[in-house]
C-alpha positions as CSV (number, residue, x, y, z in Angstrom):
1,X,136.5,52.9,57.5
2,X,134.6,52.1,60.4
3,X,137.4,49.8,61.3
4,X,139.5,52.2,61.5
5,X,137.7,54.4,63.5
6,X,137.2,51.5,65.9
7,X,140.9,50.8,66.4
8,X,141.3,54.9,67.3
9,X,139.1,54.7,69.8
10,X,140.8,51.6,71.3
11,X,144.2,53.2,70.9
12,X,143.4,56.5,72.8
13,X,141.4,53.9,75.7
14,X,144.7,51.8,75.9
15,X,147.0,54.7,76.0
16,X,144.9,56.5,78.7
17,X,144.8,53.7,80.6
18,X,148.6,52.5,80.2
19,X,149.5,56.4,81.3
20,X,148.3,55.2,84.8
21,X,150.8,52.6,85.6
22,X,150.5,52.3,89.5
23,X,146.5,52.2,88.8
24,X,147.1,49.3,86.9
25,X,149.5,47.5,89.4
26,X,146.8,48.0,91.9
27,X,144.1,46.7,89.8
28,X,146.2,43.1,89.1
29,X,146.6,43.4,93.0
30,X,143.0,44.0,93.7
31,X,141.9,40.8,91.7
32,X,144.6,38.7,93.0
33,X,143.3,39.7,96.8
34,X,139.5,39.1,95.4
35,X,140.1,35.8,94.2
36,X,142.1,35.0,97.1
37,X,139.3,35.9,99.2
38,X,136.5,33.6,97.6
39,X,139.1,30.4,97.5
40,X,139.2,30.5,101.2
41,X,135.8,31.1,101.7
42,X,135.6,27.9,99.1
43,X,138.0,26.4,101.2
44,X,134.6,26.3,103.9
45,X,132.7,23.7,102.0
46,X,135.8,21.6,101.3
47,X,134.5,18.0,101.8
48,X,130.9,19.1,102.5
49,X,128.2,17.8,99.9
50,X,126.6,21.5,98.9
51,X,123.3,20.9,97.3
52,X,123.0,24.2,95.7
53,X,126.2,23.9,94.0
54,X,125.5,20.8,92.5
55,X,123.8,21.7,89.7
56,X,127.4,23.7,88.6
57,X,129.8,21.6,89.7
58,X,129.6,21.5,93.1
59,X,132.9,23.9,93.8
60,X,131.9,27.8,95.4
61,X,135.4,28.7,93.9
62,X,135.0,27.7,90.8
63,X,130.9,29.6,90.6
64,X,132.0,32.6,91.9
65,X,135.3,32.7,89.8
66,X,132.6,32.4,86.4
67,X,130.2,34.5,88.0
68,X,133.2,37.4,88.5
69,X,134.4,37.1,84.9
70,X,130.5,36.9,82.9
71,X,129.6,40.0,86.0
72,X,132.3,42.0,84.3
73,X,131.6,41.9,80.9
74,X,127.4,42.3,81.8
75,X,129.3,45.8,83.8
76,X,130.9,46.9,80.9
77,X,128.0,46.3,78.6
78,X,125.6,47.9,80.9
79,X,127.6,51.4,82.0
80,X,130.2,51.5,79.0
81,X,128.8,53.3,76.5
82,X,127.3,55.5,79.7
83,X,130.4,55.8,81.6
84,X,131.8,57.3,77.9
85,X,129.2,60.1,77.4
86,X,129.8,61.2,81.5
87,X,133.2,61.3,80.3
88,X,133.2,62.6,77.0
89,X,130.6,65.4,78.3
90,X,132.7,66.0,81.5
91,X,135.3,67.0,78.9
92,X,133.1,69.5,76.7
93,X,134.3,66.8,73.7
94,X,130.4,64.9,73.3
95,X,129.1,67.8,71.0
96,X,131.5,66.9,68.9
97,X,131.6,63.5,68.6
98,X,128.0,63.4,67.7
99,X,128.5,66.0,64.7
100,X,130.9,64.1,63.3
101,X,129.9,62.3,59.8
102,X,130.6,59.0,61.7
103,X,127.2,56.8,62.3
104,X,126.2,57.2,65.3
105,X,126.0,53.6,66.3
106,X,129.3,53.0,64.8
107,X,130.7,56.0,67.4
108,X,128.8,54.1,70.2
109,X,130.3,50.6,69.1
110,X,133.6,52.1,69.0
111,X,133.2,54.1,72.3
112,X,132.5,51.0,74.3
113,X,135.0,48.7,72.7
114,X,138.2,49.2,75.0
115,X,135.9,48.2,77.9
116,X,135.4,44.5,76.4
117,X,138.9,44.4,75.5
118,X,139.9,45.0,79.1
119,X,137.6,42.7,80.3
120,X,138.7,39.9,78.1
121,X,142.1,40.3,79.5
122,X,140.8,40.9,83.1
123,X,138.7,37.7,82.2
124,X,141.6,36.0,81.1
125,X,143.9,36.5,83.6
126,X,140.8,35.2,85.8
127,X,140.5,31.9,84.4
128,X,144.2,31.3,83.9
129,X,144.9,32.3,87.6
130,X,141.5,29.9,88.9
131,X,143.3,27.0,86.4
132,X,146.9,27.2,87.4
133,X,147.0,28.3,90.9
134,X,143.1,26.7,91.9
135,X,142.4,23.7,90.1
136,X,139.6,25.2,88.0
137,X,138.5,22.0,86.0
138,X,137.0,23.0,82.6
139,X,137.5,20.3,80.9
140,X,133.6,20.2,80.2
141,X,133.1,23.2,78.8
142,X,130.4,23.2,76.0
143,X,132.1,26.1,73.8
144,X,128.8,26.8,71.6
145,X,126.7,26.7,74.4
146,X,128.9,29.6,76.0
147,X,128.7,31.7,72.5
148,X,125.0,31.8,72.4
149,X,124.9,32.8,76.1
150,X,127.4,35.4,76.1
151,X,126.2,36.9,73.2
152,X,122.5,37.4,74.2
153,X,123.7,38.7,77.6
154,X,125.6,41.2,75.9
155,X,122.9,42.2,73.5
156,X,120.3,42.2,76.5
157,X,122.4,44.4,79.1
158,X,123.6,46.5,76.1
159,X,120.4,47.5,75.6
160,X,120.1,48.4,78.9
161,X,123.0,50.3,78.5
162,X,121.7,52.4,76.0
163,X,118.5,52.7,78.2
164,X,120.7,54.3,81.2
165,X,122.7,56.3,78.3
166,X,119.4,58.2,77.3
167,X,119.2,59.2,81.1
168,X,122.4,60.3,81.4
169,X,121.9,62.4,77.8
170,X,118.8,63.8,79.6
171,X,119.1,64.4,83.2
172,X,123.4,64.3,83.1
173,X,123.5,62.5,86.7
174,X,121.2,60.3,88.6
175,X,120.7,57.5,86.0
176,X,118.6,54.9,87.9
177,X,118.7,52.3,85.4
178,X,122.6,50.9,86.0
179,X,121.9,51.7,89.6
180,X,118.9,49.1,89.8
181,X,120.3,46.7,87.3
182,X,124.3,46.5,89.1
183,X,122.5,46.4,92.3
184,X,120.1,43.6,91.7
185,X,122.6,41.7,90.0
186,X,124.8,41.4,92.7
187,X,122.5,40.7,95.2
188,X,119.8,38.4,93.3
189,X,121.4,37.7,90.1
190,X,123.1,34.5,91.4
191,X,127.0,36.0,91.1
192,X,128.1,35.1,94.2
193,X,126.0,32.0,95.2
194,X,123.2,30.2,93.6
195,X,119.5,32.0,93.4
196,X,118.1,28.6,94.9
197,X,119.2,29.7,98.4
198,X,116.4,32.4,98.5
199,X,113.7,32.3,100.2
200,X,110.7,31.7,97.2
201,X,109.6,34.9,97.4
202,X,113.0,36.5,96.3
203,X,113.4,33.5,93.1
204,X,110.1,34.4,92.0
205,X,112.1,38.4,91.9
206,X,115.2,36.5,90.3
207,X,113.4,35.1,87.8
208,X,112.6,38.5,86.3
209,X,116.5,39.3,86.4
210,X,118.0,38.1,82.9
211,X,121.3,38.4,85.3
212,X,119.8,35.4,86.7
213,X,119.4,33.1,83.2
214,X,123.0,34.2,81.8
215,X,124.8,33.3,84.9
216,X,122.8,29.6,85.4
217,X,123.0,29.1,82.0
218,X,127.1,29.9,82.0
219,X,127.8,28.1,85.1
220,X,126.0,24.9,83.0
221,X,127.7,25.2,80.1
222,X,131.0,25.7,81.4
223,X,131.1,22.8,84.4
224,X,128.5,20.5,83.1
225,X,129.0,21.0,79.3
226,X,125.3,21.8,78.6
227,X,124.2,21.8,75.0
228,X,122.2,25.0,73.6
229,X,119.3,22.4,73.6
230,X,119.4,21.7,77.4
231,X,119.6,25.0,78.2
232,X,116.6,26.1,75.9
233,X,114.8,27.8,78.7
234,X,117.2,30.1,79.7
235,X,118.2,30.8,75.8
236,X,114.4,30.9,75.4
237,X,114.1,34.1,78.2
238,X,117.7,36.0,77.4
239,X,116.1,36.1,73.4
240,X,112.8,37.6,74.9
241,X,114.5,40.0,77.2
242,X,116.2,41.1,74.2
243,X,113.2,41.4,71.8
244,X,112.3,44.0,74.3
245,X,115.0,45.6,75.8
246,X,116.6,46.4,72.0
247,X,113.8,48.6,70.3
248,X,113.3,50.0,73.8
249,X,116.3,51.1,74.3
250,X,117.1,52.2,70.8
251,X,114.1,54.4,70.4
252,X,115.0,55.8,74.2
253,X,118.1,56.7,73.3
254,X,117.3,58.3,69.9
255,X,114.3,60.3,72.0
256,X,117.7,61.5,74.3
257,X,120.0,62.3,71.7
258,X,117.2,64.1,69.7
259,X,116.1,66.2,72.5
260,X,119.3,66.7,73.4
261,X,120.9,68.4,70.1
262,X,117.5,70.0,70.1
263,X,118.0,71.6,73.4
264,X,121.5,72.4,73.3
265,X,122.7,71.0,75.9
266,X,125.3,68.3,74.3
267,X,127.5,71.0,75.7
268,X,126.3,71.0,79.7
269,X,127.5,68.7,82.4
């Protein structure tokens, strides 16, 4: 059952999405151009020894390609299910969803699934572009290492994502959680260069970032072919963002959706 509901909600995603074919076209164009874009500036440390790339590889191209791909799926995990509700309640449709007989964590799930599945084609189309047109070497890869990693980022910035949902269920705009989070994860998370350039004062911030753990860990696992026991530390900080950031944002967003149906205001945008 829940299965099925799943694939409806990926069905009615895709065909919205297909409907807006020049969208698309400009979207493949967009990544093309951004990829483009980060080769040449690669193309600036070409011969140079680069000491903060040389714990991943040594290639800027190749970081920021991984750190593009992982940044979109910690996007969609983070503003999804959000981005959903603004959507759904824009459309005078969120009442009823949530008075449906379907769980309501199995309408969440199913809500945010397109998102991943555009981002593993997106992702995808990444890596296959970085390997055929770039050189992207990944012959090194460490494929458990990457499981354990992606999942815990996921579960961590989902988590999140139910955080910022809760806001948006409460206040309807001016959800500050995504805003902080996308902001300090592309400017200190390590996406598009290595957190070791800071200044100390601005690690000591990144360290508290679990941005910061998924993308080292990642970049080590993928280049350097990392084993989960090498990169126990980070492993060791994504599991205790995630023993707090799940209850926290489960009971937040239960709080939201209770008030919420309690208030009436499912219904207002």
């Amino acid at each position: 059952m829940f299965i099925r509901k799943a694939f409806a909600f990926i069905k009615r995603d895709f065909l919205i999405e297909t409907s807006y074919r020049f969208s698309f076209f400009i979207e493949v164009f967009g990544i093309i151009i951004t990829l483009l874009t980060f080769y040449f500036i690669g193309r600036l440390f070409d011969g140079r020894a680069v000491s903060h790339l040389a714990p991943y590889g040594g290639d800027y191209f190749s970081y920021v390609l991984l750190g593009l791909t992982l940044s979109n799926y910690i996007g969609i995990s983070l503003s999804g299910i959000m981005g959903q509700i603004n959507s759904e309640q824009s459309m005078g449709t969120l009442e009823s969803l949530f008075v449906t007989p379907t769980k309501i964590w199995h309408l969440l799930l199913s809500m945010s699934l397109w998102g991943f599945v555009y981002n593993t084609i997106q992702g995808v189309f990444y890596i296959l572009f970085g390997i055929i047109f770039f050189g992207v070497d990944l012959t090194n890869i460490n494929l458990l290492s990457c499981f354990i990693i992606f999942f815990l980022t996921i579960i961590t910035f989902s988590s999140l994502g139910l955080l910022s949902s809760a806001f948006i269920l409460l206040f309807k705009r001016g959800d500050p959680v995504s805003w902080a989070a996308g902001t300090l994860m592309s400017l200190l998370g390590g996406v598009y260069f290595p957190v070791s350039v800071f200044p100390s004062w601005l690690k000591d911030i990144s360290f508290f970032l679990p941005v910061t753990h998924s993308i080292q860990a990642m970049q080590q696992a993928v280049y350097k072919g990392h084993s989960p026991t090498m990169l126990l530390p980070q492993i060791g900080i994504l599991v205790l963002f995630s023993l707090i950031l799940v209850p926290t944002g489960f009971i937040s967003f239960n709080y939201a959706l209770k008030k919420a149906k309690k208030d009436g205001s499912l219904i207002q945008y």
